[in-house]
N, C-alpha and C positions, 0 to 999 in steps of 0.2 A: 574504368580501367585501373589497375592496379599497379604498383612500384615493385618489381622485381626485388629480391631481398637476398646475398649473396650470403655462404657461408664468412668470408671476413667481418660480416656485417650482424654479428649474431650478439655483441654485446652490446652495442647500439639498441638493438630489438630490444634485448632483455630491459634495456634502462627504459628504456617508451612501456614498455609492459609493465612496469613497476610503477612510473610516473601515472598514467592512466589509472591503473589501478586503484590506487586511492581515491579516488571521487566515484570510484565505480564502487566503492566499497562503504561509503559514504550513503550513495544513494539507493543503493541494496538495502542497507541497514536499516533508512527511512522508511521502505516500503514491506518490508519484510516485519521493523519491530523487535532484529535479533542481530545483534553483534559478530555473534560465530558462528552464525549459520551464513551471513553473509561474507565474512571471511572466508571460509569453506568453500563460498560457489566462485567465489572471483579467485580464489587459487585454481580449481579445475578450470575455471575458463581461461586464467593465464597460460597454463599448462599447456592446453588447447591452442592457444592463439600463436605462445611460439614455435608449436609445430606446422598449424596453418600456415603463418605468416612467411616464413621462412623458405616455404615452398611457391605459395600462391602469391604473395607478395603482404602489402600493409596494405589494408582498406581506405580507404578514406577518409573515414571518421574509426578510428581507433578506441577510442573511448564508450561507442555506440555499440559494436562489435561484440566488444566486451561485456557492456552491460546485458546487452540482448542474449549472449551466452549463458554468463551468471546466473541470471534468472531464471532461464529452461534451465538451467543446475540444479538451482535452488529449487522449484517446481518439483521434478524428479524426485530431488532427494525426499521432500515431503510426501510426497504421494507414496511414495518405498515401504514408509511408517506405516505399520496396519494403525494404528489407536491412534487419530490427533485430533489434543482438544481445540474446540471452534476458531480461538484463538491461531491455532497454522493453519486449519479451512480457511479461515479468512485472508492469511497471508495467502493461500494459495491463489483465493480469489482475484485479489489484488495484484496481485504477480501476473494472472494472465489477461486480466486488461489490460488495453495498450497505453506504453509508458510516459508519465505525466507528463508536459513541458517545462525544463527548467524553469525557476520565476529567477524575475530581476531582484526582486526585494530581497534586502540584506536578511530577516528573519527566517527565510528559507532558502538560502543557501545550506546546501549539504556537508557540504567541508565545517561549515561553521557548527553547524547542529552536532557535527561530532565530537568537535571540542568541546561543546559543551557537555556531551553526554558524558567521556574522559574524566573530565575535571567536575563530576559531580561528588559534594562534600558529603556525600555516605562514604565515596572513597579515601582512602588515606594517602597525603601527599602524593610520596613516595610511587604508589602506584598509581596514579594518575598518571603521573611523567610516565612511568614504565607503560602503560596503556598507549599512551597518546604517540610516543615511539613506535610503540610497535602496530599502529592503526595509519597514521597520518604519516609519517614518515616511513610506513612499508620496510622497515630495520627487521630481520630474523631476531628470533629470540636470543641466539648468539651476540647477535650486533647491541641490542641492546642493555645486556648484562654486562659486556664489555664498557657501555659508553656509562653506566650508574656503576659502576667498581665493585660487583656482584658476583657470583657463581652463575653458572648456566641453569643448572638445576634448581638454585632458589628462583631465579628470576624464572623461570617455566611456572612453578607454583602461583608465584606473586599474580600471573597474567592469567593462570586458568583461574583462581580463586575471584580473581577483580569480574570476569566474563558471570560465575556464577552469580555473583555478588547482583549484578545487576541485572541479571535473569529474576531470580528469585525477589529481588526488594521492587521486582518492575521497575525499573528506573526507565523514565520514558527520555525518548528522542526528539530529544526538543531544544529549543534555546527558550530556558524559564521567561516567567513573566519579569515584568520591567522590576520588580521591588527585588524581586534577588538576586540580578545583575551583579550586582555591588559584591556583594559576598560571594561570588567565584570570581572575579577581576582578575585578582593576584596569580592562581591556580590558572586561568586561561592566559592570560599574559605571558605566564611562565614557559607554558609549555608551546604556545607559535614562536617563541624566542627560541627554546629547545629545536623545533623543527627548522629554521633558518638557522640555527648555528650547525645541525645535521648536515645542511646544502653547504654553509661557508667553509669548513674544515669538517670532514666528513671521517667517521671514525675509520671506514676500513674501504677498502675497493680499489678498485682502477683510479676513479676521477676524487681528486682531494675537493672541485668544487661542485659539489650539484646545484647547478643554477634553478631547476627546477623547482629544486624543497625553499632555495630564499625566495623565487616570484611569488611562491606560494603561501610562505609565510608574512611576506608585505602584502599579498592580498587580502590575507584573513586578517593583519591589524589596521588596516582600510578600515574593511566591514565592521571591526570591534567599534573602531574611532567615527563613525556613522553612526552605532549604537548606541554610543557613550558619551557625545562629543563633550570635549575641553576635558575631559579625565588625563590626569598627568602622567597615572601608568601609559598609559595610551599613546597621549602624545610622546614620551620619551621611546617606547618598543618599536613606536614607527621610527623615531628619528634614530635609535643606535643601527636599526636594520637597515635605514637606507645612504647612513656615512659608512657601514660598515659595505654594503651590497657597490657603491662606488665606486668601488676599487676594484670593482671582480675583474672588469677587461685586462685588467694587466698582473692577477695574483699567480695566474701560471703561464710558463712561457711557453715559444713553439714547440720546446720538445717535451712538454706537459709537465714540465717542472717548476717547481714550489719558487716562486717570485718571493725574498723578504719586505719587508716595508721599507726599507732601506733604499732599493734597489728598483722600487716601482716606478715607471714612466707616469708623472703623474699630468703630465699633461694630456692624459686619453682616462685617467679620471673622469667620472661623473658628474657635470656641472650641478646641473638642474636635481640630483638626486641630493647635494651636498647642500644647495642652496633652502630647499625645500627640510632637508633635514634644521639643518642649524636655526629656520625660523622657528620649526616645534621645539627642540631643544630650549631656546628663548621662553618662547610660549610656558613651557614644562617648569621652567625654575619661575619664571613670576609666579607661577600656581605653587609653588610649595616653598614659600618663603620661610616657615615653620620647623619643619621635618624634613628632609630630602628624597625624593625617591630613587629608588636604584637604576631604575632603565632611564630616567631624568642624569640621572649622574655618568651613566656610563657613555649614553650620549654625549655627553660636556665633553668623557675623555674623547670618545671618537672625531668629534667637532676641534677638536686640541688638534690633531692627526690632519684630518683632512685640510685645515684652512693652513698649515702649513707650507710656505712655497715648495721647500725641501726638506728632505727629512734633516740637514744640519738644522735647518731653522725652527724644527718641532720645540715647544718650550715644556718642558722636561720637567720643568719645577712646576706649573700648571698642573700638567698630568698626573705626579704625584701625589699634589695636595689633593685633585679632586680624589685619589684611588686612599687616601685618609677617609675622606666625608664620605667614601662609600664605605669604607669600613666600619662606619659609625651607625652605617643599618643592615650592612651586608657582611659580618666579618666571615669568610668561606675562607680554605686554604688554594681556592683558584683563586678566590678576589686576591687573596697576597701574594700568591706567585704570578701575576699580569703586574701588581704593582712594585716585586721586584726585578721582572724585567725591565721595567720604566727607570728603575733606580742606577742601575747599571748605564743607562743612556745620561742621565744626572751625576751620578756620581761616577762608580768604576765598577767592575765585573765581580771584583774579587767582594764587596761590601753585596752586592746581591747575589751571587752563590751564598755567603754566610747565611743570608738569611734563607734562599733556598731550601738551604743542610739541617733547618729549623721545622720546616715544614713536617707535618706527622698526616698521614689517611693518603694517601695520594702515589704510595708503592704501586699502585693500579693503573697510574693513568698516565699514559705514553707520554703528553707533551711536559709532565714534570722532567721525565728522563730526559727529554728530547732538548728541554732549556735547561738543563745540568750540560746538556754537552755543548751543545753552543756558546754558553760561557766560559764551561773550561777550555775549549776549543780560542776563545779570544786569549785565554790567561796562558797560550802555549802551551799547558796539560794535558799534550794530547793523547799521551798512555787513558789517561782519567775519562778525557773525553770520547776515547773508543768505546770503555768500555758502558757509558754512559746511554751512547747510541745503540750499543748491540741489546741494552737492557730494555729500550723503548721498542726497537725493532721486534724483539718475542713476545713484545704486548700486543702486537697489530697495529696497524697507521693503514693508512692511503699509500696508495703503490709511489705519487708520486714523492709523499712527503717520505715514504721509506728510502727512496733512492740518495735523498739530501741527507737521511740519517747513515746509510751503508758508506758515503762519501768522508763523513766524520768518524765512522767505523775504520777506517782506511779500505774499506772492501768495496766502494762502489766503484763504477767503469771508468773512472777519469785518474782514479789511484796512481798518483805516480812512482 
C-alpha cells in the first residue's frame, strides 16, 4: 500500500527525490560504466517519480523505484542508438539482468566508488570539487557555480569537459588499489567535507540544513576511516563533522529560522556525537605532532565550541590561536574571515570588521556580506549594515538564512 502524497507536500517529494537520487546515480554509473549517461537516466526517472508519486503516492522503497526506472531509461536510451560499440552492448546486457545486491564491504559501496571516481588525479582540483557537487550533492550547475565563486557558463564547461575527460581517458569506477589510496586522500577528504558543509549551511533553497547531505557525508568518512584507519586526515573530517553535525537539533528554530551559536539550547546538543568527536580530535593531534593538519585543527576549533558550557564561557583566545596554526597550512580568505569572526568575540567588532574590509576574492560569497552586517549591526551602523545584508541577499542564501539577512535589511516581517 502506498502513502498518499498531497499537493502542500510537493516540496518535501522533491527533497526525497533529490536525496534518493544520489546513490541511484552512484549505482547506475557502477553498472553502466558512464557518468552521464547515468545522470541522464535518473533525471527522467526523477521526472517520472514526481509525477508518479504525487498522484499514486511514495512507494516503499523509493530508492528501488527509482533505480528500477533509470535503468529501463538507460536501456532505452541505448537501444535508440543504431551503432553501439560492445562496450554499451554490454552495458545493455548488464542492465537487464536483475539488479545486484548491495554489498556490506566498505570497497563496494557506491557512494564511495563515486568519490573516488570525482577525485581522480587526471582531474584538476578545482573540477573535482565542481564534479563531486554537482554528482553527490545533486546541486544544479547554477548551485554550484554559485557555491565555487564562478560564472554559470564557465562552470557548465568546467563539468561537461571533466565528464568527457573521463570518458575518453576511461577512467574506471572504482576505489583504486590500496598503494594509491594515499595520493587522492586530500582531494576525497576535501570534497565529503564539501558535501556535509552542502547539508550544514546550504547555499540556496527552502532548508538552510540538509540533514541528509551531513548523515551522508559522516557515512562516507566512516567508510574512508575503515579504509585508512589511524590517518589523521580522517580522523580530524570525522571529528569536525560530528562537533559540527551536534548542534543540528537546535541550529534552526520552530519557525525555520537560523539559531546563532550564541543563542543555541545546548543542552539538546549532541552528547555521544561530541564525545566521540573530541576522542578523534585527540587521537588526530597526537598523530601530527610535526606539521598540523587542517581538518585535525578545525576539529580543535569545533571541540573549543562544543565543550563549552555556554557560549560566555567559549575560550576565544584558544579558538584564535588555533585559527593561526590553521593558517600556517591553510591560509584561504574563509580561513580568515571564521578567524575574524572569533576575534570580534576576543576582542571587539570594530578590530574584526577592519580586518574583514582587508579581505580581497570573496565579493561572491554571501556569508562574507552576511558577517559585514552582523558586525556592523553590533557596531550600531545600521545604514552600513542594511546595505550589507541587501548585498548578500542578491547573491542568494537559504530562505531561512535570507529572512535573518531581510531583518538587518530592515525589510524583514518583524521590522519595526
Amino acid at each position: 500500500m502506498t502513502e498518499p502524497v498531497d499537493a502542500d507536500a510537493a516540496s518535501a517529494l522533491a527533497r526525497l527525490v533529490r536525496s534518493e537520487g544520489r546513490a541511484v546515480v552512484a549505482t547506475l554509473t557502477r553498472q553502466l560504466g558512464d557518468l552521464g549517461r547515468a545522470e541522464d537516466a535518473v533525471q527522467e526517472a526523477a521526472l517520472q517519480a514526481l509525477e508518479a508519486w504525487a498522484h499514486q503516492g511514495v512507494p516503499p522503497n523509493p530508492r528501488a523505484w527509482l533505480l528500477r526506472t533509470a535503468r529501463h531509461r538507460a536501456i532505452d536510451r541505448i537501444r535508440r542508438e543504431q551503432a553501439r560499440p560492445d562496450k554499451e552492448s554490454e552495458a545493455v546486457r548488464t542492465l537487464e539482468r536483475e539488479p545486484d545486491q548491495p554489498s556490506d564491504s566498505v570497497v563496494h559501496d557506491d557512494l564511495l566508488r563515486l568519490v573516488f571516481t570525482c577525485c581522480h588525479p587526471a582531474l584538476a582540483p578545482d573540477v573535482q570539487v565542481a564534479l563531486s557537487l554537482r554528482t553527490l550533492c545533486g546541486l544544479t550547475t547554477v548551485e554550484v557555480a554559485r557555491a565555487m565563486l564562478v560564472g554559470e557558463a564557465a562552470m557548465a564547461k568546467r563539468l561537461t569537459r571533466a565528464r568527457q575527460k573521463i570518458a575518453v581517458a576511461a577512467i574506471p569506477y572504482r576505489v583504486p588499489p590500496d598503494h594509491e589510496l594515499p595520493d587522492r586522500l586530500a582531494t576525497v577528504a576535501t570534497t565529503v567535507y564539501l558535501v556535509f558543509n552542502e547539508g550544514y549551511a546550504a547555499t540556496a533553497g527552502d532548508d538552510h540544513l540538509r540533514t541528509s547531505l551531513c548523515e551522508e557525508a559522516i557515512r562516507l568518512a566512516r567508510l574512508l576511516l575503515d579504509l585508512l584507519p589511524g590517518e589523521p586526515p580522517l580522523q580530524g573530517l570525522l571529528a569536525l563533522m560530528l562537533l559540527q553535525h551536534a548542534r543540528s537539533a537546535v541550529r534552526i528554530d520552530a519557525a525555520g529560522d537560523v539559531v546563532l551559536l550564541a543563542d543555541q539550547d545546548r543542552s539538546r546538543w549532541d552528547p555521544a556525537a561530541i564525545q566521540e568527536g573530541v576522542v578523534l580530535v585527540g587521537e588526530g593531534l597526537r598523530r601530527t605532532p610535526g606539521r598540523p593538519d587542517p581538518f585535525v585543527v578545525q576539529a580543535a576549533i569545533a571541540a573549543c565550541h562544543d565543550l563549552a558550557p555556554t557560549y560566555a564561557d567559549t575560550d576565544w583566545a584558544a579558538v584564535v590561536s588555533w585559527y593561526d596554526v590553521l593558517l600556517t597550512v591553510q591560509d584561504t580568505p574563509v580561513v580568515r574571515l571564521n578567524r575574524a569572526a572569533a576575534i570580534a568575540e576576543r576582542d571587539d567588532p570594530e578590530v574584526a570588521l577592519a580586518l574583514l574590509d582587508e579581505l580581497t576574492g570573496l565579493e561572491r560569497y554571501p556569508f562574507w556580506h552576511a558577517s559585514r552586517a552582523e558586525l556592523l549591526a553590533r557596531l550600531a551602523r545600521a545604514a552600513e549594515a542594511a546595505d550589507a545584508a541587501r548585498t548578500a541577499l542578491a547573491l542568494d542564501v537559504s530562505t531561512p538564512l535570507a529572512r535573518r539577512l531581510q531583518r538587518l535589511a530592515g525589510a524583514g516581517p518583524d521590522r519595526a
